[in-house]
C-alpha positions in Angstrom: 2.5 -1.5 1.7 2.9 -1.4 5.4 0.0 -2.6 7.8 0.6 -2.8 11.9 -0.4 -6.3 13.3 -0.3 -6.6 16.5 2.7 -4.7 16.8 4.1 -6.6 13.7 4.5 -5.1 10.5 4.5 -7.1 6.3 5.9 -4.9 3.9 7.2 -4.9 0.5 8.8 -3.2 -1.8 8.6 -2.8 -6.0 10.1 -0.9 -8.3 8.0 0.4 -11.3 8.6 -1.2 -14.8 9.0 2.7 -15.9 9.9 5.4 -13.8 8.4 8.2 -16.1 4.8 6.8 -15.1 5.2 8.3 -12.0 5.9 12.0 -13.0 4.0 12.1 -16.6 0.6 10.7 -16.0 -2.7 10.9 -13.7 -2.0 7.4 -11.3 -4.9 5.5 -10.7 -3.5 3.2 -7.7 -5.9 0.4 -6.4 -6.2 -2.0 -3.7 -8.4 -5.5 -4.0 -9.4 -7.1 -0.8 -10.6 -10.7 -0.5 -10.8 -12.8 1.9 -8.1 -14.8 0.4 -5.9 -11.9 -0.6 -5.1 -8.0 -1.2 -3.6 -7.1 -4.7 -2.3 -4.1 -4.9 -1.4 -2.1 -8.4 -1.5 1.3 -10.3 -3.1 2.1 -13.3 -3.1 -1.7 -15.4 0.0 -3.0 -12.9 0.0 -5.5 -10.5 2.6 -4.9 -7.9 2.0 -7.2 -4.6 -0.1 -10.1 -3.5 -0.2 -10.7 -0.2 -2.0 -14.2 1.0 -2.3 -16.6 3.6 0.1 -18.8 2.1 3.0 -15.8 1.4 2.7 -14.4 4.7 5.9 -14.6 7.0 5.5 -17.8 9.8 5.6 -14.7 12.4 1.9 -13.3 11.0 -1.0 -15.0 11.8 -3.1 -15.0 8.6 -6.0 -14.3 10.0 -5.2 -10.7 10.6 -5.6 -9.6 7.8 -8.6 -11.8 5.8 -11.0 -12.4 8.6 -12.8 -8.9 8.8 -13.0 -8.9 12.3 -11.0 -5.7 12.7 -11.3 -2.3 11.2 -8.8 -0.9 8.5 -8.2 2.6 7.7 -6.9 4.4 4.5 -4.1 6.7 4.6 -3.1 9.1 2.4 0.2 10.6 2.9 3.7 11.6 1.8 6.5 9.9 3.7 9.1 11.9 4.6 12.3 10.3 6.7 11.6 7.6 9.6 13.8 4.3 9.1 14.1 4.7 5.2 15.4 7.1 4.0 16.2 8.6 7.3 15.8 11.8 8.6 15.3 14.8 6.7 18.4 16.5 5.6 20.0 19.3 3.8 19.2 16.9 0.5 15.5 17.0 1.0 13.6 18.2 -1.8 11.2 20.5 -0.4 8.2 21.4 -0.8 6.7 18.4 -1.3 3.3 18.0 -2.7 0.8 15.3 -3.3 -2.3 16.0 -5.4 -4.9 13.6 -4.8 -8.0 14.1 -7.4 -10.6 11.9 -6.0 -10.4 8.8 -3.6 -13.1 5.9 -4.4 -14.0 2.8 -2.5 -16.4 0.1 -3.8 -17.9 -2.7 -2.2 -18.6 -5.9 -3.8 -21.9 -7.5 -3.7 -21.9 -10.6 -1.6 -23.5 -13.6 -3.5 
């Protein structure tokens, strides 16, 4: 996950417990956000938490948990920039992302 804060950027990377999720099943991936935290997973797999308390000292927390600023979902299929570079003469290509449906829920404040 990569989100721009003020011209600051928190990512992280995981690897999947097994690879062959990705290419022989329908992914259900999902985002939780709280005011105390995002979880992020696919299908029954939690894969990042990312809190106030885990933040790098550079990041204001309150970026990201005070819902003063709007936050946009995008949908997309990386292809070169920083990792893995550039496309090259290695590049699979096509490439294709099929997206089914895209749901987003809002809890009901108590």
């Amino acid at each position: 996950m990569m989100k721009p804060v003020f011209n600051k950027q928190i990512h992280q990377q995981w690897k999947t417990p097994d690879d062959s999720m990705l290419h022989n099943h329908s992914l259900v991936y999902w985002t939780e956000w709280t005011s105390e935290q995002i979880t992020i997973g696919v299908n029954e797999f939690i894969y990042s938490r990312i809190n106030t308390t885990n933040l790098p000292e550079s990041i204001n927390p309150v970026w990201a948990f005070s819902g003063k600023w709007p936050f946009y979902m995008i949908i997309n299929i990386g292809i070169g920039g920083e990792w893995p570079g550039p496309p090259d003469n290695t590049t699979v290509w096509p490439q294709l992302m099929v997206t089914d449906w895209i749901r987003v829920y809002q809890k009901k404040i108590e």
